[in-house]
C-alpha positions in Angstrom: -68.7 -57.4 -4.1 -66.6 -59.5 -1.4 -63.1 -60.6 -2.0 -60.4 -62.8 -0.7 -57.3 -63.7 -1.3 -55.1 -66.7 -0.9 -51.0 -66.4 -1.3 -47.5 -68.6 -0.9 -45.4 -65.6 -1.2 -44.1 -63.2 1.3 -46.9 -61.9 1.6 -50.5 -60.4 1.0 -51.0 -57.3 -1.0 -53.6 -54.8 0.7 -56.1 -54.1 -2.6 -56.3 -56.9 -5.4 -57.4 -54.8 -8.9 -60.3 -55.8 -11.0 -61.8 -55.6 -14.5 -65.6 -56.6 -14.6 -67.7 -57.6 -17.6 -71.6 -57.6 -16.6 -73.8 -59.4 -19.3 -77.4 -58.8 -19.2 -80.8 -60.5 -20.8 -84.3 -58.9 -20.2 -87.2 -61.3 -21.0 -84.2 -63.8 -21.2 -83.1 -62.4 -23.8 -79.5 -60.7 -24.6 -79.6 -56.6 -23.6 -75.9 -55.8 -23.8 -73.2 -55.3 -21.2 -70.9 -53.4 -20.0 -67.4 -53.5 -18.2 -65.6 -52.0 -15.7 -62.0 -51.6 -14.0 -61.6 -51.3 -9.7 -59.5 -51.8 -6.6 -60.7 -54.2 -4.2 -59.8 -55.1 -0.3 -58.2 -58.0 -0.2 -60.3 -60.4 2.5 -62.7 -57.1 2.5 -65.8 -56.0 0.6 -65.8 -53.4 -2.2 -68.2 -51.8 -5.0 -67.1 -52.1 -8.7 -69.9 -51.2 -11.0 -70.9 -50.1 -14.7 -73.9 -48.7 -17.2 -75.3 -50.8 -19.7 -75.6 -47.9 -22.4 -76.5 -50.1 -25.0 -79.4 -49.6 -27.7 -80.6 -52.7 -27.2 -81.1 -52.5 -23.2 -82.5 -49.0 -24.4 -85.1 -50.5 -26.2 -85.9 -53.4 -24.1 -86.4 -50.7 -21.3 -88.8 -48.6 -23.2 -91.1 -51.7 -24.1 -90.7 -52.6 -20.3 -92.0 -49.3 -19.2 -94.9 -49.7 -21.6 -95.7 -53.3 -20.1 -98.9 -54.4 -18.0 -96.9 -57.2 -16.7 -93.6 -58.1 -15.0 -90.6 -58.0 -17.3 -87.3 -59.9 -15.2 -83.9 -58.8 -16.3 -80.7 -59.7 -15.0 -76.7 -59.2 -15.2 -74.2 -62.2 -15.0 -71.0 -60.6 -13.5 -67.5 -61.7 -15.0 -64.3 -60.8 -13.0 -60.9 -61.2 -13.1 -58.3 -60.1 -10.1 -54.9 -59.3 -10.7 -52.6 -58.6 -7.5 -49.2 -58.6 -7.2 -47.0 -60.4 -4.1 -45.6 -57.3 -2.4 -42.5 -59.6 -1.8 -42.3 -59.7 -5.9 -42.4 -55.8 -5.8 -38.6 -54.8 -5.2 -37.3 -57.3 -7.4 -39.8 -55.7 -10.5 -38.7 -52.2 -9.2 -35.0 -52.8 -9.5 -35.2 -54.8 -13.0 -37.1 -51.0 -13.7 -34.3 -49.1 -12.6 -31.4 -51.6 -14.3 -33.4 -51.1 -17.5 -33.3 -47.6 -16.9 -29.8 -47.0 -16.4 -29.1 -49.4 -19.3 -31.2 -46.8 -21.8 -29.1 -44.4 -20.3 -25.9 -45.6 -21.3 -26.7 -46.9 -24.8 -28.3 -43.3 -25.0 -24.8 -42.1 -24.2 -23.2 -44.1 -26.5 -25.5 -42.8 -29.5 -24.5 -39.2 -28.3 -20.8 -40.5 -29.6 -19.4 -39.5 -26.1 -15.7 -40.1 -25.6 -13.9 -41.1 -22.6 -10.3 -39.5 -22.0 -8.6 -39.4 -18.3 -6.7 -36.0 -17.9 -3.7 -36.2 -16.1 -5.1 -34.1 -12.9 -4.2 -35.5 -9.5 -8.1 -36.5 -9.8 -8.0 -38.3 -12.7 -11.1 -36.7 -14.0 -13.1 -38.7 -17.3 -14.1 -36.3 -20.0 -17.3 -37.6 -22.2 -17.8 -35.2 -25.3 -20.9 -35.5 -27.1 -21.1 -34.7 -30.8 -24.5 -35.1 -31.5 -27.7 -34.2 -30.0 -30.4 -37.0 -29.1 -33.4 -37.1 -27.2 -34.4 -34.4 -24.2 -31.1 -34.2 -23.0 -28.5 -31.7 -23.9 -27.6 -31.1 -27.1 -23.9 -31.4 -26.3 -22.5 -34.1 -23.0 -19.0 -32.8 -21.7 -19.1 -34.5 -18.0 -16.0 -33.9 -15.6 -16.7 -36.9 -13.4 -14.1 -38.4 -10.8 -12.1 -41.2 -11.9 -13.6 -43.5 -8.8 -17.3 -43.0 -10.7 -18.0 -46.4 -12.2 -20.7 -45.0 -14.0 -22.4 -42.2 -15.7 -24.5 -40.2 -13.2 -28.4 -41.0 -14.2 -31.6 -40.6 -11.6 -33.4 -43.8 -10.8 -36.9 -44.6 -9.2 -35.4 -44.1 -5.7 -33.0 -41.1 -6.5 -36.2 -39.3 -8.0 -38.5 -39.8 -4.7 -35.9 -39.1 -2.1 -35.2 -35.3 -4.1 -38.8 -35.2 -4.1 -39.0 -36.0 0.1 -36.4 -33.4 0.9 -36.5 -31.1 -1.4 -40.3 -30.2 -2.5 -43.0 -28.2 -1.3 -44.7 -31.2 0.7 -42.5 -33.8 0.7 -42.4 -36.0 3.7 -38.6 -34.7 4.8 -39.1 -31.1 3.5 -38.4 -28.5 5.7 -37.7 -24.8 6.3 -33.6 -25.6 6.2 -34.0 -27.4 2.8 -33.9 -25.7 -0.4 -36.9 -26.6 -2.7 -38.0 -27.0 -6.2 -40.6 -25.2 -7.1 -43.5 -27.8 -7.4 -44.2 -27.1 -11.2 -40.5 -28.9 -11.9 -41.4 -32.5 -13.2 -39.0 -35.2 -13.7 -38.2 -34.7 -17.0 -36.5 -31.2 -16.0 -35.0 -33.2 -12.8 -32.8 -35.2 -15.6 -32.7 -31.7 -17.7 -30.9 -30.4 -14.3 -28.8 -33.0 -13.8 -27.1 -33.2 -17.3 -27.0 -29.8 -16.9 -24.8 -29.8 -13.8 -22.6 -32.9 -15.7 -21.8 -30.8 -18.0 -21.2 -28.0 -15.7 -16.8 -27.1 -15.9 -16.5 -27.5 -12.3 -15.3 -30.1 -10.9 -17.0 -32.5 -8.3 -15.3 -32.3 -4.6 -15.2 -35.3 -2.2 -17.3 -34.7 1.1 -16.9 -35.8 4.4 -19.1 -38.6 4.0 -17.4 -40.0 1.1 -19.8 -38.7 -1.6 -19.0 -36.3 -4.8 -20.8 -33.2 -4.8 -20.4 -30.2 -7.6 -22.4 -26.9 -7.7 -23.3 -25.0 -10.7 -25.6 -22.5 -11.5 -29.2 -23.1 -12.3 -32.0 -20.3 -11.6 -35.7 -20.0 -12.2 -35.6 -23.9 -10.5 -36.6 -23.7 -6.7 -35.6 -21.4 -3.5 -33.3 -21.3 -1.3 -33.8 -22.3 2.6 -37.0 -20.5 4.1 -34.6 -20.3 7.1 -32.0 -18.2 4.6 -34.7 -15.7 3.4 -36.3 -18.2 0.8 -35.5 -16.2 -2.1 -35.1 -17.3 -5.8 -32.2 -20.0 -6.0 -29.3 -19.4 -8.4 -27.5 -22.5 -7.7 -28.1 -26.1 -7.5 -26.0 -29.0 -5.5 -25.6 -32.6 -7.3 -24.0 -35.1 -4.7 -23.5 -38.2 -6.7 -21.7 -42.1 -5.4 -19.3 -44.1 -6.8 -21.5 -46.0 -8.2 -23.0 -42.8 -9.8 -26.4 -42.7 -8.2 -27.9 -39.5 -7.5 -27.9 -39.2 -3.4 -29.3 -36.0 -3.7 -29.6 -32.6 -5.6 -31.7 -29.3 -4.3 -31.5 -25.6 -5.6 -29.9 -22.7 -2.5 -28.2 -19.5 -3.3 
């Protein structure tokens, strides 16, 4: 099957997907179909194909087997193309991640967290949580700076770049890095996470600007090959103003 595509966006996506419904007739008459789903080349050539398991091609089949003559058949191919204009593709990514954080926060709120500011130099925010909800902690008492706008949460990009630096084959992941083991999904990334929010320590301000806190956390990754690459007690959360997740990664 050959495709092409025409676009006035930004650009042209590389595969277009598919979904194909093949009707058939033998002896012109109706035998059944069948459908299928694919990926494409865009402006290439592709195969997208499907069984007609039906009783009634089943049959017609049989009596064509038993035929002295020539029985014709055919399939009619139906397909529709859906591709997305990889200039669109940010745009639906970040509506993604402001729904995401905005779960996040009415999640909070439904946890009844309060906000106080203790009188500290820092300025630090107290939320208490006194009810459980969903696969977070069961209680939410996060020491944040005063300068965090907002609650600390992983995003599409937060997720991927711990993933690059900081797990067995990630693109950036290397024998100074601490990594996860590879069985941590990212449900236990967010477990993590809250976990070190709720941590009593307090966040420090790097050199770079960002907020960084470590707490303990074993049975999660190893520390640096380059360090022995033993079992990691400890995990690092560095966190922005803006409380995005730069990074996180277990060491000892």
């Amino acid at each position: 099957m050959s495709s092409s595509f025409v676009t006035q966006g930004s650009g042209t996506p590389r595969n277009v997907r598919v979904r194909m419904r093949a009707e058939m007739t033998g002896s012109g008459s109706p035998v059944g179909s069948c459908t299928a789903a694919g990926t494409l080349p865009v402006n290439g050539t592709g195969s997208v194909s499907c069984t007609n398991t039906s009783s009634a091609w089943a049959s017609w089949y049989r009596g064509a087997e038993l035929s002295e003559g020539a029985e014709p058949y055919q399939a009619i191919a139906h397909v529709v193309a859906q591709a997305l204009d990889p200039g669109e593709v940010t745009g639906v990514r970040d509506q993604v991640d402001n729904q995401f954080r905005n779960l996040r926060r009415e999640l909070d709120g439904k946890k009844n967290c309060r906000r106080t500011l203790a009188s500290a130099p820092l300025r630090h925010a107290v939320y208490i949580a006194h009810a459980p909800l969903g696969p977070w902690d069961d209680y939410c008492t996060y020491v944040l700076p005063s300068a965090i706008e907002e609650t600390p949460a992983f995003d599409r990009r937060s997720l991927e770049m711990v993933r690059s630096y900081h797990f067995p084959g990630g693109e950036f992941a290397d024998d100074a890095k601490g990594l996860f083991k590879d069985t941590v999904t990212d449900g236990q990334l967010h477990k993590i996470l809250d976990r070190g929010l709720g941590d009593p320590a307090s966040f420090t301000k790097n050199s770079q600007g960002y907020y960084e806190k470590t707490f303990p956390s074993p049975g999660v990754g190893y520390d640096a090959k380059v360090n022995g690459g033993k079992d990691a007690e400890f995990v690092t959360l560095v966190i922005n103003t803006a409380g995005d997740v730069v990074t996180m990664f277990p060491h000892n």
